[in-house]
C-alpha positions as CSV (number, residue, x, y, z in Angstrom):
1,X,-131.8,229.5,-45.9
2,X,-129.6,227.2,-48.0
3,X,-126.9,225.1,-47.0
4,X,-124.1,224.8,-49.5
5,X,-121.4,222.3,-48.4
6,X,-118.3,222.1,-50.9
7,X,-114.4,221.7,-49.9
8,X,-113.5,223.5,-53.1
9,X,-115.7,226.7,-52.6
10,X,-113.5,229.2,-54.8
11,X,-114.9,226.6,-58.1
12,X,-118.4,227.3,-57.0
13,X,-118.5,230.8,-55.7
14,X,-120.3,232.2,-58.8
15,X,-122.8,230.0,-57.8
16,X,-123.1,230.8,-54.3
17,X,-123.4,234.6,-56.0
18,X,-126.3,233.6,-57.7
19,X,-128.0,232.2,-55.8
20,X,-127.2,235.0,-53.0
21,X,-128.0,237.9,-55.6
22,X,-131.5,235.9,-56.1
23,X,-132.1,236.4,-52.8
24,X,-131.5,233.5,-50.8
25,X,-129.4,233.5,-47.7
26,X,-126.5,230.6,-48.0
27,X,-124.6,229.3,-45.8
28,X,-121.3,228.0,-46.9
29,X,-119.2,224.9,-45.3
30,X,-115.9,223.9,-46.8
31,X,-115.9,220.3,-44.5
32,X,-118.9,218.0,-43.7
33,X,-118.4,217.7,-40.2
34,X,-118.4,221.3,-39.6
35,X,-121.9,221.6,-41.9
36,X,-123.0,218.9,-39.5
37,X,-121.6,220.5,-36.2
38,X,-123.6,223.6,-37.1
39,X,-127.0,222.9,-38.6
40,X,-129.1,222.6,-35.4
41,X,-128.2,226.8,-35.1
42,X,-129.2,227.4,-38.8
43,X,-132.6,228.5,-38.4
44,X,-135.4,228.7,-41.6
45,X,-132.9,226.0,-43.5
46,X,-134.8,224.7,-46.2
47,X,-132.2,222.8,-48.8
48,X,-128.7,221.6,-48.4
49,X,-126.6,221.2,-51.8
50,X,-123.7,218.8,-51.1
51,X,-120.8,218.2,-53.3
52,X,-120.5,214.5,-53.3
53,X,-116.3,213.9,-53.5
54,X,-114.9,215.9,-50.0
55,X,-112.2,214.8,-48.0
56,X,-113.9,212.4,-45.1
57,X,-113.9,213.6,-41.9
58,X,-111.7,211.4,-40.1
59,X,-114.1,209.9,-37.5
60,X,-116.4,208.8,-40.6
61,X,-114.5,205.8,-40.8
62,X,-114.2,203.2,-43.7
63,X,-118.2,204.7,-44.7
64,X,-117.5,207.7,-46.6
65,X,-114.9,205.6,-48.7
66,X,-111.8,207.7,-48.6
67,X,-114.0,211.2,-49.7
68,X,-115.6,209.0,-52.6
69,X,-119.2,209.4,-51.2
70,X,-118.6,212.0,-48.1
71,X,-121.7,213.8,-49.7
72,X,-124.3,210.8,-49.4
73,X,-123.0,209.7,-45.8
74,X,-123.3,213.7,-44.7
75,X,-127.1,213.5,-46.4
76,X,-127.9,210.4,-44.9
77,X,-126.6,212.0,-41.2
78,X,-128.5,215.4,-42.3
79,X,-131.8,213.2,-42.9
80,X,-131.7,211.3,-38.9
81,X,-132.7,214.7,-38.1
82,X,-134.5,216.2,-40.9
83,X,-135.9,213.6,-43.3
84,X,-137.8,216.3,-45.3
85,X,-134.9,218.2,-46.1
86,X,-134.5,218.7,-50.0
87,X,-130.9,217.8,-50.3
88,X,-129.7,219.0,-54.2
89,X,-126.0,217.1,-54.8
90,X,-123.2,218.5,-57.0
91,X,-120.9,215.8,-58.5
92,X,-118.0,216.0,-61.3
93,X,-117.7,212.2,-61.2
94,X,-119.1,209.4,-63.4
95,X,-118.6,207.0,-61.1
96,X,-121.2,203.7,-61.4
97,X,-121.6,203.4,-57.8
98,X,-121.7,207.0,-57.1
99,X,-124.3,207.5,-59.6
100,X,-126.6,204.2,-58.1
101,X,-126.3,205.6,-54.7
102,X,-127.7,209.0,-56.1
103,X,-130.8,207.4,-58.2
104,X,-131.3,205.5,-55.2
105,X,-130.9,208.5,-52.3
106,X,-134.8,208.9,-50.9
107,X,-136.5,212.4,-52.3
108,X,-136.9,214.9,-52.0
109,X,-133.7,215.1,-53.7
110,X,-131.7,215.9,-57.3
111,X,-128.5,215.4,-58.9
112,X,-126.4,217.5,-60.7
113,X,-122.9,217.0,-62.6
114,X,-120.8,219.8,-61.5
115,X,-118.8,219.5,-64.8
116,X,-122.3,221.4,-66.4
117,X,-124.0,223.0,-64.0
118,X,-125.2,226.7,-65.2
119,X,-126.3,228.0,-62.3
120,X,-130.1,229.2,-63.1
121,X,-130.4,225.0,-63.4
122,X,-128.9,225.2,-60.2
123,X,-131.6,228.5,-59.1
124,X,-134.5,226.3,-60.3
125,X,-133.8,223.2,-58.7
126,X,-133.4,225.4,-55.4
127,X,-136.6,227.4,-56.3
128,X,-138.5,224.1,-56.8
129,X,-137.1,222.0,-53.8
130,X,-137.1,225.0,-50.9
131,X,-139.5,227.5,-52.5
132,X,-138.8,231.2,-52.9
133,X,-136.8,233.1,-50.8
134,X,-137.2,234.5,-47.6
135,X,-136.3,237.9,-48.2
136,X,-134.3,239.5,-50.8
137,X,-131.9,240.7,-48.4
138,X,-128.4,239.8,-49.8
139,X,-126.1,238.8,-47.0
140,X,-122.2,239.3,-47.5
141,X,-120.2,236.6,-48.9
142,X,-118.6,234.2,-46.0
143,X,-117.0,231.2,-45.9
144,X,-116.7,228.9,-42.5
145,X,-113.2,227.7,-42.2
146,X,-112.3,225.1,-39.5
C-alpha cells in the first residue's frame, strides 16, 4: 500500500491513477493530521508521498511554518514510528530552506518538483523505494475528507 498525502488532490489524481492502474493500492489524505490519525490501521504500507506545502494542522504549532514545510514535520512524525518507511516528497517550490531540509531528510527518501513530475518518474521511484505491488487488484478511486 501507498500513502499519498496532498491537500490539492484533484492536481494529482492522474497520478494517483497511475499508480492505482499499476497496481498498487493508494491511500489518499487531503490533511496531515488525518494521514497521521490513520496510519496505525493501514496495513502492508510501504511508502508515503507527501506534498510538502499543506495547510498546518492547527495543533502543529509555529513547526510546520504556516504550511511551508507541513510535509517534512508530518515525515519526521511518520518516522517516530516507522523509521524505515520510504517517504517520496512532491514539491512545486524552489524555496532554499525547503530544498536543504529535503537533501538533508534521512533515506530512504526522494524528492520530486511537482511542477515536472511525469508520473512513470513518479511509478519508478515508488517501484524502487516499496517494491512491486501487492496485487494487481485496482481498488476504486477514494478520497478521505475530514
Amino acid at each position: 500500500m501507498v500513502l499519498f498525502v496532498e491537500n490539492d488532490t484533484l492536481a494529482i489524481r492522474p497520478l494517483i491513477d497511475y499508480l492505482r492502474e499499476s497496481g498498487y493500492d493508494v491511500e489518499v489524505r487531503n490533511h496531515a493530521d488525518r494521514a497521521l490519525a490513520d496510519m496505525p490501521g493501514m496495513q502492508n504500507l510501504r511508502c508515503a508521498i507527501l506534498d510538502v506545502m499543506m495547510p498546518a494542522p492547527g495543533d502543529w504549532g509555529d513547526d510546520a511554518l504556516g504550511g511551508m514545510a507541513t510535509g517534512l514535520v508530518l515525515a519526521r512524525k511518520i518516522r517516530e514510528s516507522n523509521s524505515a518507511l520510504p517517504i517520496i516528497f512532491l514539491t512545486g517550490q524552489n524555496s532554499l530552506a525547503v530544498n536543504s531540509s529535503l537533501r538533508d531528510f534521512p533515506k530512504p527518501s526522494k524528492c520530486f518538483g511537482k511542477l515536472h513530475l511525469r508520473a512513470d518518474a513518479l511509478l519508478a521511484a515508488v517501484q524502487e523505494m516499496a517494491g512491486q505491488p501487492d496485487s494487481t487488484a485496482i481498488s476504486t478511486p477514494e478520497v478521505a475528507q475530514v
